[in-house]
mmCIF file of the N, C-alpha and C atoms, coordinates in Angstrom:
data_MODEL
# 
_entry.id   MODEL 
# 
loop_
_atom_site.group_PDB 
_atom_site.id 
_atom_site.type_symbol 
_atom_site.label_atom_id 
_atom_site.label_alt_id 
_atom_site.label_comp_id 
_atom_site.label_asym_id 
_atom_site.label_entity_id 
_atom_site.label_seq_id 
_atom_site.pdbx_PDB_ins_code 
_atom_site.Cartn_x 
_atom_site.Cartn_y 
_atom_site.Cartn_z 
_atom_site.occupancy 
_atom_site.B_iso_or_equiv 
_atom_site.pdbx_formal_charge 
_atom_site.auth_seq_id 
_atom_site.auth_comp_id 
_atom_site.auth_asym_id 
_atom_site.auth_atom_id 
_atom_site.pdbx_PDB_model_num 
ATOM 1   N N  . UNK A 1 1  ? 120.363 209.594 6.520  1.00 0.00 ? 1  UNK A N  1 
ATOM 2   C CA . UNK A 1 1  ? 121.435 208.865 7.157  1.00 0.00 ? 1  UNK A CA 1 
ATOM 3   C C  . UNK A 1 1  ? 121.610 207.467 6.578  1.00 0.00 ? 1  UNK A C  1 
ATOM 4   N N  . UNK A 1 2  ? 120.898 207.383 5.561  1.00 0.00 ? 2  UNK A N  1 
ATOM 5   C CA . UNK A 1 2  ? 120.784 205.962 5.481  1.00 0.00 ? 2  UNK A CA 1 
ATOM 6   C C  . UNK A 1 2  ? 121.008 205.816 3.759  1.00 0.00 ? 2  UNK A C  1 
ATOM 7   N N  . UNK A 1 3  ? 121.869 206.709 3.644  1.00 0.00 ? 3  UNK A N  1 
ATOM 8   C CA . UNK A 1 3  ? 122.716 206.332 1.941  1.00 0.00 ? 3  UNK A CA 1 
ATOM 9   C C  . UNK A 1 3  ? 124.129 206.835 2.067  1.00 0.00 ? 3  UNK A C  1 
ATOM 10  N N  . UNK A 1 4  ? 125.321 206.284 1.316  1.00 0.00 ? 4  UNK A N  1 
ATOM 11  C CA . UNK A 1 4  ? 126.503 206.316 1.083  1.00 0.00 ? 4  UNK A CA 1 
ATOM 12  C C  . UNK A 1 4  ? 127.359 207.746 1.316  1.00 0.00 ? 4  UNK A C  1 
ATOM 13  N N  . UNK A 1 5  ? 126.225 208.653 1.154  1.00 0.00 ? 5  UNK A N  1 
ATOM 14  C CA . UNK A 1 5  ? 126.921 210.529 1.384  1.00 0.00 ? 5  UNK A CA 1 
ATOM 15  C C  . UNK A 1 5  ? 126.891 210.338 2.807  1.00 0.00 ? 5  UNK A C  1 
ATOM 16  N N  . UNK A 1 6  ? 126.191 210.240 3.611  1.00 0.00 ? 6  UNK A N  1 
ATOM 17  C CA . UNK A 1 6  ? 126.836 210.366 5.291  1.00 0.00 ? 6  UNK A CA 1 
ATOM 18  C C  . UNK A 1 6  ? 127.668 210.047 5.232  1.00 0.00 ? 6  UNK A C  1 
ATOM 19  N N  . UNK A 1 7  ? 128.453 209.356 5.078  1.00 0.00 ? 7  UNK A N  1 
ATOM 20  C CA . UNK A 1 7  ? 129.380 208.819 5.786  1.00 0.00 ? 7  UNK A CA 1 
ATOM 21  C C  . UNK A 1 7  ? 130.841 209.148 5.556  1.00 0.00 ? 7  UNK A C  1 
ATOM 22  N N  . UNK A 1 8  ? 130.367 209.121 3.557  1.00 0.00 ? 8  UNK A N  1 
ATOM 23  C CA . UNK A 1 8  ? 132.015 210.267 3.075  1.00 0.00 ? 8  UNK A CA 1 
ATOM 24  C C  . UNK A 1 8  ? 131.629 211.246 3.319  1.00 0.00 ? 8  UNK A C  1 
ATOM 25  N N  . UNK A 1 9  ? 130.296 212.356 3.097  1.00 0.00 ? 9  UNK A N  1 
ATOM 26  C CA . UNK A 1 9  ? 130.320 213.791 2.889  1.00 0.00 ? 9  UNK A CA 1 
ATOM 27  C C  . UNK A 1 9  ? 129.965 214.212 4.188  1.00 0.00 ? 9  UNK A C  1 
ATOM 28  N N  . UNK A 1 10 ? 129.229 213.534 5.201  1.00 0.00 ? 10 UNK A N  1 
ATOM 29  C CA . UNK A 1 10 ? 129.116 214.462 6.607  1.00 0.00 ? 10 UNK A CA 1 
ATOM 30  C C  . UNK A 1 10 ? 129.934 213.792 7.783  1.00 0.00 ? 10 UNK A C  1 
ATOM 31  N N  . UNK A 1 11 ? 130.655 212.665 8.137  1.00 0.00 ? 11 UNK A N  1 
ATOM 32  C CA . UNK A 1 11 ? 131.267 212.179 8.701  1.00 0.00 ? 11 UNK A CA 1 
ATOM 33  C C  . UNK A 1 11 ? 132.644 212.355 8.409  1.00 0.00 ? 11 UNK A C  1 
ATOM 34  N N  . UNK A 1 12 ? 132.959 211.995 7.295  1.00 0.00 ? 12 UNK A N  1 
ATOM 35  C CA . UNK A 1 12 ? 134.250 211.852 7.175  1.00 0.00 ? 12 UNK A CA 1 
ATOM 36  C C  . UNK A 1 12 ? 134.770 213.415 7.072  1.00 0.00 ? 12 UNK A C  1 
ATOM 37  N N  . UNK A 1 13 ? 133.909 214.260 6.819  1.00 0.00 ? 13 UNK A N  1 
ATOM 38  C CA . UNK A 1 13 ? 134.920 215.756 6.392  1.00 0.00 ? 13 UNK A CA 1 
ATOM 39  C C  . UNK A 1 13 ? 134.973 216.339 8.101  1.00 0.00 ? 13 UNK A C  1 
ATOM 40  N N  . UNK A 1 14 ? 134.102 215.832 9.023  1.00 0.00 ? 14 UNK A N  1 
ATOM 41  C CA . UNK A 1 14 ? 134.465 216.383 10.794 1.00 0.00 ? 14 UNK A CA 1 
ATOM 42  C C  . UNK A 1 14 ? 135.989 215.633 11.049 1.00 0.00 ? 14 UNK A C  1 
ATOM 43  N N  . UNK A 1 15 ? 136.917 214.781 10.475 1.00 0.00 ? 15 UNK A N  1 
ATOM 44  C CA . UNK A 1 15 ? 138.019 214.783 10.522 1.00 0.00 ? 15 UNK A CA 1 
ATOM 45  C C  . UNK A 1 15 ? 139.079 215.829 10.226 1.00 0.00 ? 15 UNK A C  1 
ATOM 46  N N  . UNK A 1 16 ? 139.057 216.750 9.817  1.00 0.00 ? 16 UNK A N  1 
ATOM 47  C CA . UNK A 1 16 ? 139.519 217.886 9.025  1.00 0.00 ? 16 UNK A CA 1 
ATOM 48  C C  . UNK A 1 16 ? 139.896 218.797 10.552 1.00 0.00 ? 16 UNK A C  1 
ATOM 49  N N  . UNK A 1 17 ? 141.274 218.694 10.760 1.00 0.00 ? 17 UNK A N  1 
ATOM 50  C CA . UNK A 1 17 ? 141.365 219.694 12.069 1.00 0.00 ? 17 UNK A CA 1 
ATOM 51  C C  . UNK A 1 17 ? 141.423 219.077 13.332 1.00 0.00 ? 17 UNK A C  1 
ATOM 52  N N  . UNK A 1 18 ? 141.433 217.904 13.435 1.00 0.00 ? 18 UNK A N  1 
ATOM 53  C CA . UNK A 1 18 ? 141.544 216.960 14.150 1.00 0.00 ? 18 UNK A CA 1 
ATOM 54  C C  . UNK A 1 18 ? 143.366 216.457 14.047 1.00 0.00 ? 18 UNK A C  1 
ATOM 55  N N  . UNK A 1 19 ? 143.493 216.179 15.456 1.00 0.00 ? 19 UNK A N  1 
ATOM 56  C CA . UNK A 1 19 ? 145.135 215.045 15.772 1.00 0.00 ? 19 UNK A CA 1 
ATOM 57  C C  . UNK A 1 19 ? 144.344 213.672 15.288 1.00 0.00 ? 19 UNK A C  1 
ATOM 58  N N  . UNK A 1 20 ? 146.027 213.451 14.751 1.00 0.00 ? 20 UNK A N  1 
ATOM 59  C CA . UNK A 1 20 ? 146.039 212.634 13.886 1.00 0.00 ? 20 UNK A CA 1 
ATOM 60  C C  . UNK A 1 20 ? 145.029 211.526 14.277 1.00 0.00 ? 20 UNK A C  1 
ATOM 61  N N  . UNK A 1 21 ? 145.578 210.703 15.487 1.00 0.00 ? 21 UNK A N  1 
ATOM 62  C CA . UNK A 1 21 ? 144.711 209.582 16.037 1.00 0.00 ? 21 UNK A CA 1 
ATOM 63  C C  . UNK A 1 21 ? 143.444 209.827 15.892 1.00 0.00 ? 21 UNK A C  1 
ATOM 64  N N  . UNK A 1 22 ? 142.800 210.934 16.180 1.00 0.00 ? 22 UNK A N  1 
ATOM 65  C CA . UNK A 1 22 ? 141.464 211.327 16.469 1.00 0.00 ? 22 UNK A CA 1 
ATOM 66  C C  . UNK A 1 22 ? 140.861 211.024 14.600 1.00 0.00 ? 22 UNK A C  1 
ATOM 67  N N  . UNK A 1 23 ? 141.728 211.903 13.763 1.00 0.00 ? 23 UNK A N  1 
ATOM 68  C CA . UNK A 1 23 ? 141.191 211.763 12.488 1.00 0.00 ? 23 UNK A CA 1 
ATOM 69  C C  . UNK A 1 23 ? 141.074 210.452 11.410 1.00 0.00 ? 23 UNK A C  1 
ATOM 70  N N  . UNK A 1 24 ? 142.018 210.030 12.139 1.00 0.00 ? 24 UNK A N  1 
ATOM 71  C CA . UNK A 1 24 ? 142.364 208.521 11.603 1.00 0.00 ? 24 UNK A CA 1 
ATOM 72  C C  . UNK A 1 24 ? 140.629 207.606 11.633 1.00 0.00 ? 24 UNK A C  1 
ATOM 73  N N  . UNK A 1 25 ? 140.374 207.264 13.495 1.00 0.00 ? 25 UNK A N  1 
ATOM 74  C CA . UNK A 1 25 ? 139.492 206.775 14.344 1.00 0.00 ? 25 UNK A CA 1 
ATOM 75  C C  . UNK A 1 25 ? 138.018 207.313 13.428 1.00 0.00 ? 25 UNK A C  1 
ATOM 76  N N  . UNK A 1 26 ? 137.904 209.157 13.281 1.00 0.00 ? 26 UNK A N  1 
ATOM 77  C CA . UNK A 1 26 ? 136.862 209.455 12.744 1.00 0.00 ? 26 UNK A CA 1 
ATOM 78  C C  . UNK A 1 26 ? 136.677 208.813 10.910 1.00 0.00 ? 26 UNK A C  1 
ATOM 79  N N  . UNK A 1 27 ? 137.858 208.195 10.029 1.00 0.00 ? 27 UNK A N  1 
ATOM 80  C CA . UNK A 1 27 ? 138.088 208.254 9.066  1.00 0.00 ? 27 UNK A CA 1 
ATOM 81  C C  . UNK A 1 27 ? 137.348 206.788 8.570  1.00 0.00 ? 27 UNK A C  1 
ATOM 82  N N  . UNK A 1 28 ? 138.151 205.668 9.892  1.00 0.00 ? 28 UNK A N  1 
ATOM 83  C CA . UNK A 1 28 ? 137.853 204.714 9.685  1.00 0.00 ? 28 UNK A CA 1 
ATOM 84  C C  . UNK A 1 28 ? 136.369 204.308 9.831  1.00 0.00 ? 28 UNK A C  1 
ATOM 85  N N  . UNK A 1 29 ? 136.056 204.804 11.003 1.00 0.00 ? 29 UNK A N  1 
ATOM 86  C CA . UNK A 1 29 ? 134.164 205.076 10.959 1.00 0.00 ? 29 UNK A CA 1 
ATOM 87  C C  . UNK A 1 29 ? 133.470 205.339 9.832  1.00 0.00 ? 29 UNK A C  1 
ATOM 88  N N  . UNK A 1 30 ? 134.215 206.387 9.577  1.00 0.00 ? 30 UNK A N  1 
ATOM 89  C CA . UNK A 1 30 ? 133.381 206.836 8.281  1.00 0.00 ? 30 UNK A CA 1 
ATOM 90  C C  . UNK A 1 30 ? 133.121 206.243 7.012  1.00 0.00 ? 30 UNK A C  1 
ATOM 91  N N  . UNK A 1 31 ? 134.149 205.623 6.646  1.00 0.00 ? 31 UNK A N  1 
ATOM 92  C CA . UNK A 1 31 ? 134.616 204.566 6.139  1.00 0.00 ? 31 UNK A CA 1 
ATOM 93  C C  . UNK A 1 31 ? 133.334 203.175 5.640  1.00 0.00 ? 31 UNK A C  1 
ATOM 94  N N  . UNK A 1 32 ? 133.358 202.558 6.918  1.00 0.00 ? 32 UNK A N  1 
ATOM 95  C CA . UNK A 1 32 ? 132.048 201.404 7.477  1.00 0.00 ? 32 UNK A CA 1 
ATOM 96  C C  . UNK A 1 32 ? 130.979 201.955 7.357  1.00 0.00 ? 32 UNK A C  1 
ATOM 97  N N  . UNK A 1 33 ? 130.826 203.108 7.600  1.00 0.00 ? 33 UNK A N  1 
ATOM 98  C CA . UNK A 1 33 ? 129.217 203.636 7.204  1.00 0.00 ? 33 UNK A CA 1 
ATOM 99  C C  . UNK A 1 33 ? 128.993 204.249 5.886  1.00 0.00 ? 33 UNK A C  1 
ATOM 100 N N  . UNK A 1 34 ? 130.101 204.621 5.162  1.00 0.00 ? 34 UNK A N  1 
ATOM 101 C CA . UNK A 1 34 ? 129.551 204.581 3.784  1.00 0.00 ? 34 UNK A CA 1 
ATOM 102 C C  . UNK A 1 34 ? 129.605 203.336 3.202  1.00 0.00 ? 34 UNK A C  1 
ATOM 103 N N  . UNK A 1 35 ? 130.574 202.237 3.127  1.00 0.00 ? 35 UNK A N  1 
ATOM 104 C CA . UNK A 1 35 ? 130.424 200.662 2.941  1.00 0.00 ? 35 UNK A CA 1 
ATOM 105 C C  . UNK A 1 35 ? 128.663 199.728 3.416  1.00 0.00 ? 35 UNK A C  1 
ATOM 106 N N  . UNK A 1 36 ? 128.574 200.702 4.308  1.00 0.00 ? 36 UNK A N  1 
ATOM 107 C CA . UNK A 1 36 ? 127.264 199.988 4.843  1.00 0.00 ? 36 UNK A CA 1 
ATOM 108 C C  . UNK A 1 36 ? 126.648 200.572 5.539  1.00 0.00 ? 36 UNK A C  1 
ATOM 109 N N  . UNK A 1 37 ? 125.888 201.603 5.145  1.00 0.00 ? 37 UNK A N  1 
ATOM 110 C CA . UNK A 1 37 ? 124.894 202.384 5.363  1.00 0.00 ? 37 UNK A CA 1 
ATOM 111 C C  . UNK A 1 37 ? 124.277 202.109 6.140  1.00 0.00 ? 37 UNK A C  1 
ATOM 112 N N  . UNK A 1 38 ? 123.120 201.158 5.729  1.00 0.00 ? 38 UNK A N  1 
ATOM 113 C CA . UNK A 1 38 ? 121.813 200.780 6.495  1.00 0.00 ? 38 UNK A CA 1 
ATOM 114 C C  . UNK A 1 38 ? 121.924 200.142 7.388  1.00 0.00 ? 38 UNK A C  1 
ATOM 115 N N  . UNK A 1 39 ? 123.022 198.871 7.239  1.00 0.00 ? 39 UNK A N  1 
ATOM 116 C CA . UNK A 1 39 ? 123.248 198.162 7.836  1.00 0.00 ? 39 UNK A CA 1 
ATOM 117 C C  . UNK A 1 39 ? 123.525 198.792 9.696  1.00 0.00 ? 39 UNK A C  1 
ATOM 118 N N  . UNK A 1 40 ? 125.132 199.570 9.272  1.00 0.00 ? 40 UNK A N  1 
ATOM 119 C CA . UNK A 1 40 ? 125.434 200.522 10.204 1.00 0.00 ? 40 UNK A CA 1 
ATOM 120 C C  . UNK A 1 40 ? 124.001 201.541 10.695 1.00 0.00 ? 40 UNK A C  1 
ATOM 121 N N  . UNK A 1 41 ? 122.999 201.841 10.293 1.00 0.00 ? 41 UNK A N  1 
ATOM 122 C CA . UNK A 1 41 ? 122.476 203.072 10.633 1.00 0.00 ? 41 UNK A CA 1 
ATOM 123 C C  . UNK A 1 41 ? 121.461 202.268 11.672 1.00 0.00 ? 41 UNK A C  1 
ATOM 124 N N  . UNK A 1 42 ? 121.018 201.032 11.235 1.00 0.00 ? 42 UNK A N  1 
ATOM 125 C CA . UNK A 1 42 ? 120.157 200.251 11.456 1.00 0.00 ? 42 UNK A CA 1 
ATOM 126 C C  . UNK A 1 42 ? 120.352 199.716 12.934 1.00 0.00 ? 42 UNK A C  1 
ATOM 127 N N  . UNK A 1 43 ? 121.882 199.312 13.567 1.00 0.00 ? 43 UNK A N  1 
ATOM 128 C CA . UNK A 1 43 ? 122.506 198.809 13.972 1.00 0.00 ? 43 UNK A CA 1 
ATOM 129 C C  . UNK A 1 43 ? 122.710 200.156 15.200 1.00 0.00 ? 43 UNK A C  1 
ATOM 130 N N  . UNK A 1 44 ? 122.648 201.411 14.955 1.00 0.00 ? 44 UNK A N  1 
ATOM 131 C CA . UNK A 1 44 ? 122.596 202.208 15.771 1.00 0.00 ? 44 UNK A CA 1 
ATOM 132 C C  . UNK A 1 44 ? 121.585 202.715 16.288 1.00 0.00 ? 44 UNK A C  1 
ATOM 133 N N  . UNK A 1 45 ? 120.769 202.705 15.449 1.00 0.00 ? 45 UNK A N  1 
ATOM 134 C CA . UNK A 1 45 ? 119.134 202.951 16.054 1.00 0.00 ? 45 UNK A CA 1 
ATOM 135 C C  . UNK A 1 45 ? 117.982 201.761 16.463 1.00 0.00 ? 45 UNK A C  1 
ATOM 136 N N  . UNK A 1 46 ? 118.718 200.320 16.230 1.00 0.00 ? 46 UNK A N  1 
ATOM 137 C CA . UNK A 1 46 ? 118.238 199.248 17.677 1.00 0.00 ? 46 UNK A CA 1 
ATOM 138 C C  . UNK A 1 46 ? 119.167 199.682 18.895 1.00 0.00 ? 46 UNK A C  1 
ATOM 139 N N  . UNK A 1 47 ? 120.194 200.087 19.052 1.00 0.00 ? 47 UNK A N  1 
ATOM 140 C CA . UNK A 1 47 ? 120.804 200.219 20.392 1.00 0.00 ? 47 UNK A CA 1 
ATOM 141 C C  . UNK A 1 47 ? 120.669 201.728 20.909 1.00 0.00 ? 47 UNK A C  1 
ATOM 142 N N  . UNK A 1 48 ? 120.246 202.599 20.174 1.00 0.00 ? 48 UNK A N  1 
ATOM 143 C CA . UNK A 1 48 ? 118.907 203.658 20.791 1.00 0.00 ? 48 UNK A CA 1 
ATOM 144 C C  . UNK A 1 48 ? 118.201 203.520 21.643 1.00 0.00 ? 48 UNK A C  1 
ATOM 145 N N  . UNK A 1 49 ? 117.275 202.555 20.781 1.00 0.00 ? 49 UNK A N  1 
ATOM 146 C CA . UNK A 1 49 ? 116.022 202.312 21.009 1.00 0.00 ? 49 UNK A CA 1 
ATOM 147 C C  . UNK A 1 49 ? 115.736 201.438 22.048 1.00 0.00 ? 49 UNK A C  1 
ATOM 148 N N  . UNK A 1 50 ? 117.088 200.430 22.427 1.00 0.00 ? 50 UNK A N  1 
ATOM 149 C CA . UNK A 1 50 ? 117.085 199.698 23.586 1.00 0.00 ? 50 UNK A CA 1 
ATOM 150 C C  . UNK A 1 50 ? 117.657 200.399 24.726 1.00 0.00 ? 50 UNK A C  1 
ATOM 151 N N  . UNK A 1 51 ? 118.629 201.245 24.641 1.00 0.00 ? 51 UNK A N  1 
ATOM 152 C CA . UNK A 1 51 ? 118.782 201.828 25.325 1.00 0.00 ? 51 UNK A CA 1 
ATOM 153 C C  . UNK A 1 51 ? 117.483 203.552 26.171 1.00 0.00 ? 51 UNK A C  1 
ATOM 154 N N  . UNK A 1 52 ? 116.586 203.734 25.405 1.00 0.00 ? 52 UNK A N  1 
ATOM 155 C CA . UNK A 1 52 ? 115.726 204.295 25.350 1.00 0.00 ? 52 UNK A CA 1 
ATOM 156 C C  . UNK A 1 52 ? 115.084 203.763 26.289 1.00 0.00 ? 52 UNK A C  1 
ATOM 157 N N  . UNK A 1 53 ? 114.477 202.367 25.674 1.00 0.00 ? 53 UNK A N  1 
ATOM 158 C CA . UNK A 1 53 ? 113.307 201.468 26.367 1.00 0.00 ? 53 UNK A CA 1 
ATOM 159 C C  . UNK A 1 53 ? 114.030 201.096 27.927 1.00 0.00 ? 53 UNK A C  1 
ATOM 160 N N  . UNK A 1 54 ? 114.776 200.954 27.749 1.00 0.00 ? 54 UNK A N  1 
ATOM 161 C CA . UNK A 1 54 ? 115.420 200.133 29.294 1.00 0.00 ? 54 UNK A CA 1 
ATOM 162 C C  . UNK A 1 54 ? 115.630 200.975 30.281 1.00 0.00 ? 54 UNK A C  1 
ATOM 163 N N  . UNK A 1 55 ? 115.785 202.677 29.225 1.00 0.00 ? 55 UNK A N  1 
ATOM 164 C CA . UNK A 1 55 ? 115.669 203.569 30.926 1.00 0.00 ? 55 UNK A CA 1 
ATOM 165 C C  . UNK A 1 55 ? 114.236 203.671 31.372 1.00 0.00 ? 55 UNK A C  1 
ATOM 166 N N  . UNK A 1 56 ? 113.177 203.454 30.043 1.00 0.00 ? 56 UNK A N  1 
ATOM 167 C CA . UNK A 1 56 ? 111.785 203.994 30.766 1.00 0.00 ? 56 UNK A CA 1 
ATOM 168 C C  . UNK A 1 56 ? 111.413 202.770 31.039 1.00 0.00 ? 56 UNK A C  1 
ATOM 169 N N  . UNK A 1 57 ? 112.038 201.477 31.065 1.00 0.00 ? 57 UNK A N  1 
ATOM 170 C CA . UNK A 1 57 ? 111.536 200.656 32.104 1.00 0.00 ? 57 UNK A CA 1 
ATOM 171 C C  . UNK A 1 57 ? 112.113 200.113 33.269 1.00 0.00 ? 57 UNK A C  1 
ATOM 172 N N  . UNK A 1 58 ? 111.521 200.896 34.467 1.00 0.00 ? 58 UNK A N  1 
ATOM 173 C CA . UNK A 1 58 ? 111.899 200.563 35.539 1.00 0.00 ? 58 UNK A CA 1 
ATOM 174 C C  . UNK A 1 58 ? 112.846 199.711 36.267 1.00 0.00 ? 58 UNK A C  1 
ATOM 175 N N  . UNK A 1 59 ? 112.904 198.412 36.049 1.00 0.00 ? 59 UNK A N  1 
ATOM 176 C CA . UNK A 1 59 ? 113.221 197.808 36.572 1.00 0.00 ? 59 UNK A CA 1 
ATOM 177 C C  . UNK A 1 59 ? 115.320 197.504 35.961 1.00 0.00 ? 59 UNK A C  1 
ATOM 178 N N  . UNK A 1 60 ? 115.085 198.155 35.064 1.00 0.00 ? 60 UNK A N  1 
ATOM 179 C CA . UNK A 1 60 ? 116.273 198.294 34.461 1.00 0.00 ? 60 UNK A CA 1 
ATOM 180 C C  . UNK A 1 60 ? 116.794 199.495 33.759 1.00 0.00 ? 60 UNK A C  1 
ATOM 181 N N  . UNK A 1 61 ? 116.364 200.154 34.697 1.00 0.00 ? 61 UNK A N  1 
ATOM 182 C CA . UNK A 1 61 ? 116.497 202.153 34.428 1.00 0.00 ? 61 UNK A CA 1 
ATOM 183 C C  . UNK A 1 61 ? 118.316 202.228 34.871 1.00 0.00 ? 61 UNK A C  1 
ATOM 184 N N  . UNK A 1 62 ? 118.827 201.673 35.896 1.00 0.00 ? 62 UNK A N  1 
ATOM 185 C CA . UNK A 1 62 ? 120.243 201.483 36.044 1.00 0.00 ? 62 UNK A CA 1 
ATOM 186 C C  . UNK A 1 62 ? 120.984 201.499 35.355 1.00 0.00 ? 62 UNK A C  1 
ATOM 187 N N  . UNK A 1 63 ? 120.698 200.099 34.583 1.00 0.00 ? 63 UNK A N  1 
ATOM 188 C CA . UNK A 1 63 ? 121.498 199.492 33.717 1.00 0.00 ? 63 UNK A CA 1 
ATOM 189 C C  . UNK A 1 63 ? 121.713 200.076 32.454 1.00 0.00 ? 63 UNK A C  1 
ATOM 190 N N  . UNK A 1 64 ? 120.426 200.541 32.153 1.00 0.00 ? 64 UNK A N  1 
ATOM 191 C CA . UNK A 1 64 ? 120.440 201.240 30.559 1.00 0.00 ? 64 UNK A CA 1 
ATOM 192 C C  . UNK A 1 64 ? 120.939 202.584 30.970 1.00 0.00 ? 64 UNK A C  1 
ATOM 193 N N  . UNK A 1 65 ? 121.064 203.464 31.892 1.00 0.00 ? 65 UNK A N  1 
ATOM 194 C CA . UNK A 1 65 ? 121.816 204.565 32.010 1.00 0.00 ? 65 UNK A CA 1 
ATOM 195 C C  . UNK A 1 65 ? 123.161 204.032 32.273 1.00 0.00 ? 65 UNK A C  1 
ATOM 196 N N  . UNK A 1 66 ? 123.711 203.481 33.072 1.00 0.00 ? 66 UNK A N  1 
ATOM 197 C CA . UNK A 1 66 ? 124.937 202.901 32.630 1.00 0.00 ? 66 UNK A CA 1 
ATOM 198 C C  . UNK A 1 66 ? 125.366 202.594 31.117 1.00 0.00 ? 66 UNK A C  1 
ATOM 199 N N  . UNK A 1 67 ? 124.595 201.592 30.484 1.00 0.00 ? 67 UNK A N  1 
ATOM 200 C CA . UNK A 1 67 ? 124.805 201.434 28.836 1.00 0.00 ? 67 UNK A CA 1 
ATOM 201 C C  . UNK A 1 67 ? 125.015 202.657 28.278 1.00 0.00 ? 67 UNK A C  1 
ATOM 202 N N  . UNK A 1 68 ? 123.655 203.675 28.306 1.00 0.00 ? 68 UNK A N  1 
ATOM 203 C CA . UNK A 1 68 ? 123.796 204.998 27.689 1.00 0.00 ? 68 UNK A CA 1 
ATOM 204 C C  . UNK A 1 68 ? 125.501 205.869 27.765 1.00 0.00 ? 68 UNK A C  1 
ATOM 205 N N  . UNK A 1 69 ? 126.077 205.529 29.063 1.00 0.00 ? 69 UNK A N  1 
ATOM 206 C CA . UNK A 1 69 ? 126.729 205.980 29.281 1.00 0.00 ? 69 UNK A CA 1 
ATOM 207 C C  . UNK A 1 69 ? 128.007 205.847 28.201 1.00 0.00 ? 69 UNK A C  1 
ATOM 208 N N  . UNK A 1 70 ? 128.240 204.317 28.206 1.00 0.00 ? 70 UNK A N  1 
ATOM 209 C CA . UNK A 1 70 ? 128.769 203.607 27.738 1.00 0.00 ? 70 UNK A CA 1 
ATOM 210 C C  . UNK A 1 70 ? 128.870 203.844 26.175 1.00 0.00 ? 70 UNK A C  1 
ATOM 211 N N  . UNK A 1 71 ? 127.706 203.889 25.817 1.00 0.00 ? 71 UNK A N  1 
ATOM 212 C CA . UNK A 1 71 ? 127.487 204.299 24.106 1.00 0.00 ? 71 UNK A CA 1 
ATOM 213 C C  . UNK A 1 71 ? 127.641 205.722 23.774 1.00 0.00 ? 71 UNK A C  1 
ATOM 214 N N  . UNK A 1 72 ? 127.585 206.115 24.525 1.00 0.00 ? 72 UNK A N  1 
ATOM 215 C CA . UNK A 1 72 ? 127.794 208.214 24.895 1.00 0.00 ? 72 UNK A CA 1 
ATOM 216 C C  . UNK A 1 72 ? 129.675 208.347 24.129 1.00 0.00 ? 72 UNK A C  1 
ATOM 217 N N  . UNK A 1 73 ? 130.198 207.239 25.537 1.00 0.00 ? 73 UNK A N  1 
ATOM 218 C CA . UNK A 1 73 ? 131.858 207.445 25.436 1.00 0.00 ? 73 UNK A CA 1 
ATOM 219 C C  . UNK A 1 73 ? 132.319 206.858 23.520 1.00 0.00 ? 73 UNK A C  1 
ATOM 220 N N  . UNK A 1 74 ? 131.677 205.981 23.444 1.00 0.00 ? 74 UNK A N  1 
ATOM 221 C CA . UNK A 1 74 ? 131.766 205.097 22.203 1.00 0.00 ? 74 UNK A CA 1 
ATOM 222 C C  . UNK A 1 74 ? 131.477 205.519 20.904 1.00 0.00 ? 74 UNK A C  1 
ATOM 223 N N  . UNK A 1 75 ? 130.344 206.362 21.107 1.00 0.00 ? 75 UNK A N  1 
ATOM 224 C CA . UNK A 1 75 ? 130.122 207.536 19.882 1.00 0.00 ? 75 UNK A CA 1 
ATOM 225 C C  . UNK A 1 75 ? 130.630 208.990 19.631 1.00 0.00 ? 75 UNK A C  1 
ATOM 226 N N  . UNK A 1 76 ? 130.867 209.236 20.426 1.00 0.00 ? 76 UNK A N  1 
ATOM 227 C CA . UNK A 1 76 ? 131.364 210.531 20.516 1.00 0.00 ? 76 UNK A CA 1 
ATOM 228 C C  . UNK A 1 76 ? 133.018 210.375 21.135 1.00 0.00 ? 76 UNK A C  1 
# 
């Protein structure tokens, strides 16, 4: 996930069969993550990982399932 083919060769070709808006949205993504790989990949797997940590800690198990939620609608 973390070199220049994600992003044209496995991201960008799930546009294919898609309305327009939808393919556009998936295009431009795809786009930024082959421009910047690591950066982007890097950038998604701290907000994982915080989102991860914050449900298994208690005191902010709420909030990070809310977030999750949030990043659920945002990625997909």
């Amino acid at each position: 996930m973390f070199t220049k083919a994600f992003g044209s060769q496995t991201l960008a070709v799930t546009a294919q069969g898609n309305p327009a808006w939808i393919a556009h949205s998936i295009t431009w993504a795809a786009g930024i993550v082959a421009r910047h790989p690591v950066w982007t990949n890097a950038v998604f797997a701290t907000v994982q990982l915080a989102v991860g940590l914050g449900i298994a800690w208690r005191p902010t198990t709420k909030w990070a399932l809310a977030a999750s939620i949030g990043w659920a609608l945002a990625v997909w």
